[in-house]
N, C-alpha and C positions, 0 to 999 in steps of 0.2 A: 866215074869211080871215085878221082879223088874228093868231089861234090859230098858224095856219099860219106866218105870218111871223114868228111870236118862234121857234117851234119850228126853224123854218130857220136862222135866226140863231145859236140855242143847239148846232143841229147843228153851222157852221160854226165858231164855238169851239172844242167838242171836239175838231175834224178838226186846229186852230190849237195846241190843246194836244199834243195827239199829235204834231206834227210836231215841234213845238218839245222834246218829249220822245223822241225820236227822235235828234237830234241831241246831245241831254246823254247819251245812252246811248251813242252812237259816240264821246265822248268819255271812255266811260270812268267816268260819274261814277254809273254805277247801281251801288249794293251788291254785290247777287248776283243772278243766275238761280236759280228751284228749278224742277225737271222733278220731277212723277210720273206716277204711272199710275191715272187713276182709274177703276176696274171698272163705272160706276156713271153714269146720266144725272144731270146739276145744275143749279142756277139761279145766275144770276149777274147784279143786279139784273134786268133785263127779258126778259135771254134763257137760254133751256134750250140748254146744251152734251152732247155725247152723250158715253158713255162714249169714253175714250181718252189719249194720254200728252199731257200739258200740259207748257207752261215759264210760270212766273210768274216776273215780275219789277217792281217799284217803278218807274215815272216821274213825269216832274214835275219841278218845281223843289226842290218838299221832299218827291219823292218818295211823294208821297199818295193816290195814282193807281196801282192794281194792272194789270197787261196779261194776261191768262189768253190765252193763243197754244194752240191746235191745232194737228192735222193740214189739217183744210179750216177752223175754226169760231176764233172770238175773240169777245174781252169786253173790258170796260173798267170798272172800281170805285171809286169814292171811297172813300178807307181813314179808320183815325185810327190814326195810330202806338200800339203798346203796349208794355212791357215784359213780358217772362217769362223765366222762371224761368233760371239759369245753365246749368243740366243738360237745358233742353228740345231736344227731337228738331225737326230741320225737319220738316213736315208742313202738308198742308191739313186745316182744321176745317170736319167739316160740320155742319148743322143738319138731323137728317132728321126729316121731319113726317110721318106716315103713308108713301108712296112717293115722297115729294120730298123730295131735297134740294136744300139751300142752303150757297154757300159763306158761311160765315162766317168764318174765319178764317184765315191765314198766318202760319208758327211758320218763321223763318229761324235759329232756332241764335244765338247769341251775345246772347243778352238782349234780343231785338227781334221784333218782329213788325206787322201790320198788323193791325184788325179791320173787315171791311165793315162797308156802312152796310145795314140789312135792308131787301129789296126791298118794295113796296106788297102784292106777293105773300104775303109770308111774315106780314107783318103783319096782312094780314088775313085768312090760315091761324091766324092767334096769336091774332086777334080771337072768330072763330069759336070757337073751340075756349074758349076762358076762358066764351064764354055758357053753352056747352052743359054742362062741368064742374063737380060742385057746389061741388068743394074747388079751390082757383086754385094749380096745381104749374105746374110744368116740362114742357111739351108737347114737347117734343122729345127726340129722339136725339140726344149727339154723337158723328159719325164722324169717326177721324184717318187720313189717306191718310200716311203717309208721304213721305219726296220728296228727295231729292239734290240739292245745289248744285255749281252750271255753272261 
């Protein structure tokens, strides 16, 4: 029960963030929008998005908080800002682990971007996989989605 009740609590923050990120974004104060098209089902901390054209965009007060927007479906991410490279492409970064992927990363063009934070999923795909391997590599694929700013 009391499980319950922190989890509600922690729901209603979220719902408190988002609003309030919400209104800095009608303000104008969000960077960009990037739209693509991803061909391809994803994971986005806890939930699976189906293949289709997506808008990400940064809310929050510093903007830390990714918002992956659908047709019908949504997500929400805690990011850590990154720098890259002068010359990189906007794109999303996936992480593909046998037929899952996972968003990892957003590449906005101008020396910036976001990198999620890996879902309990993927980390314990990552877990697995290091027991089973004799040699400890790089378990994953990375995929770049390409994507256009709004």
């Amino acid at each position: 029960m009391r499980r319950q009740i922190v989890k509600g609590l922690a729901m209603l923050a979220l719902l408190t963030l988002t609003l309030a990120a919400s209104v800095t974004t009608a303000n104008g104060q969000n960077p960009q929008t990037l739209t693509a098209n991803v061909p391809f089902e994803f994971v986005v901390g806890d939930k699976t998005l189906p293949a289709g054209h997506y808008a990400v965009s940064a809310i929050g007060a510093g903007n830390d908080t990714l918002s992956i927007q659908g047709a019908n479906h949504s997500a929400l991410r805690f990011t850590n800002a990154m720098r890259t490279r002068d010359n990189e492409s906007r794109a999303l970064v996936f992480h593909r682990i046998g037929n899952t992927y996972f968003l990892s990363q957003v590449l906005a063009g101008d020396s910036y971007g976001w990198r999620l934070v890996k879902s309990r999923q993927e980390r314990a795909i990552e877990r697995e996989l290091s027991r089973i391997a004799a040699v400890r590599t790089t378990k994953y694929e990375e995929v770049v989605v390409l994507a256009t700013a709004r």
